[in-house]
FISE-448491 format. One record per residue (C-alpha): residue in one letter; x negated, z negated, y. Coordinates in nm, 3 decimals. Layout:
REM residues N
REC   r         X         Z         Y
REC   A         X         Z         Y
...
END
This chain:
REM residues 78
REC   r         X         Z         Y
REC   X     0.000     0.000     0.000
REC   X    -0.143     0.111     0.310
REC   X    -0.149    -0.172     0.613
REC   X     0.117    -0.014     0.838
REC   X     0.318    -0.085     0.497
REC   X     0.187    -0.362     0.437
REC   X     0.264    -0.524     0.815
REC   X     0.587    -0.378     0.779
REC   X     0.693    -0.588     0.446
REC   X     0.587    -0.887     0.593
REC   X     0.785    -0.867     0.940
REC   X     1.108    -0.785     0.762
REC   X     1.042    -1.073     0.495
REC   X     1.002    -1.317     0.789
REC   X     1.279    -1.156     0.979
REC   X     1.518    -1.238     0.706
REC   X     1.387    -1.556     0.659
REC   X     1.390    -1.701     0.968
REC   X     1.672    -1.868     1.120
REC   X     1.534    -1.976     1.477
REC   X     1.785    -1.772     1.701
REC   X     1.506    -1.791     1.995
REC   X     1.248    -1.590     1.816
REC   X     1.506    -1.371     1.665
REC   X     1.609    -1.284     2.044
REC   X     1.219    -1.240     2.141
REC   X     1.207    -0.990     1.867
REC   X     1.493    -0.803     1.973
REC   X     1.400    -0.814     2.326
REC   X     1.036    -0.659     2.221
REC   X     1.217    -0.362     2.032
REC   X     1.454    -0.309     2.315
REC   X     1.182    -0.312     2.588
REC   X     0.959    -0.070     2.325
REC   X     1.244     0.206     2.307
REC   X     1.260     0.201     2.763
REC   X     1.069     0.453     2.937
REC   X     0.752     0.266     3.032
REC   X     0.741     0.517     3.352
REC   X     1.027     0.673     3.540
REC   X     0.833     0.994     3.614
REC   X     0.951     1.218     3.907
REC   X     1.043     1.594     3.817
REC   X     0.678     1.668     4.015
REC   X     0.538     1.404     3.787
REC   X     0.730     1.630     3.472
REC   X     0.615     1.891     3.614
REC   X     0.207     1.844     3.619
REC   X     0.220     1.723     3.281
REC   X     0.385     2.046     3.155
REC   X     0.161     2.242     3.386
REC   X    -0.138     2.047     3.214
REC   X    -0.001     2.077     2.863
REC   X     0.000     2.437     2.844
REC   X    -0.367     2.434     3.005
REC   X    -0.472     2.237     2.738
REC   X    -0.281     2.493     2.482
REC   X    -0.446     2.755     2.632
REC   X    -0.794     2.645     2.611
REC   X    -0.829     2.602     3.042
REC   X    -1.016     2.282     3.021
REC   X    -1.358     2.164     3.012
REC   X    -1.503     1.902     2.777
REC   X    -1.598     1.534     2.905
REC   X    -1.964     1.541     2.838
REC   X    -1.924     1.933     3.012
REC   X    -1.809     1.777     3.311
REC   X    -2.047     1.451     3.353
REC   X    -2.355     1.705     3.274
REC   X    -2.253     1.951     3.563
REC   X    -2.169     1.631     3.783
REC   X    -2.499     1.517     3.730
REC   X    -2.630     1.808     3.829
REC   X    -2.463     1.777     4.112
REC   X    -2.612     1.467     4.213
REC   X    -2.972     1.554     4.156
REC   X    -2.882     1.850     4.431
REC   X    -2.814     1.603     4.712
END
């Protein structure tokens, strides 16, 4: 059993088991605040990521260490 499984088993075990109404509402509180947007992104916002999604798809990006190198380079220049 692999430990996502494994964590899994033993939540719902203890979720059944327990009868402490306080950490039962904690628990359900976590899940409901888990499912929320985290972000409430403005259609610009939406927009950008798209935009930079379909860069990515398309290969218009440059790599981190690509980018540090040539910013280095950079540097040494002034």
């Amino acid at each position: 059993m692999d430990l996502t499984a494994q964590i899994k088993k033993n939540l719902i075990s203890r979720i059944k088991d327990s009868k402490d109404l306080n950490f039962l509402n904690a628990l359900q509180t976590i899940f409901d605040s888990s499912e929320q947007e985290l972000y409430a992104l403005s259609n610009d916002q939406k927009k950008a990521i798209e935009n930079s999604r379909m860069e990515i798809k398309n290969g218009d990006f440059h790599k981190n260490e690509e980018v540090i190198s040539e910013m280095r380079e950079w540097l040494k220049k002034k």
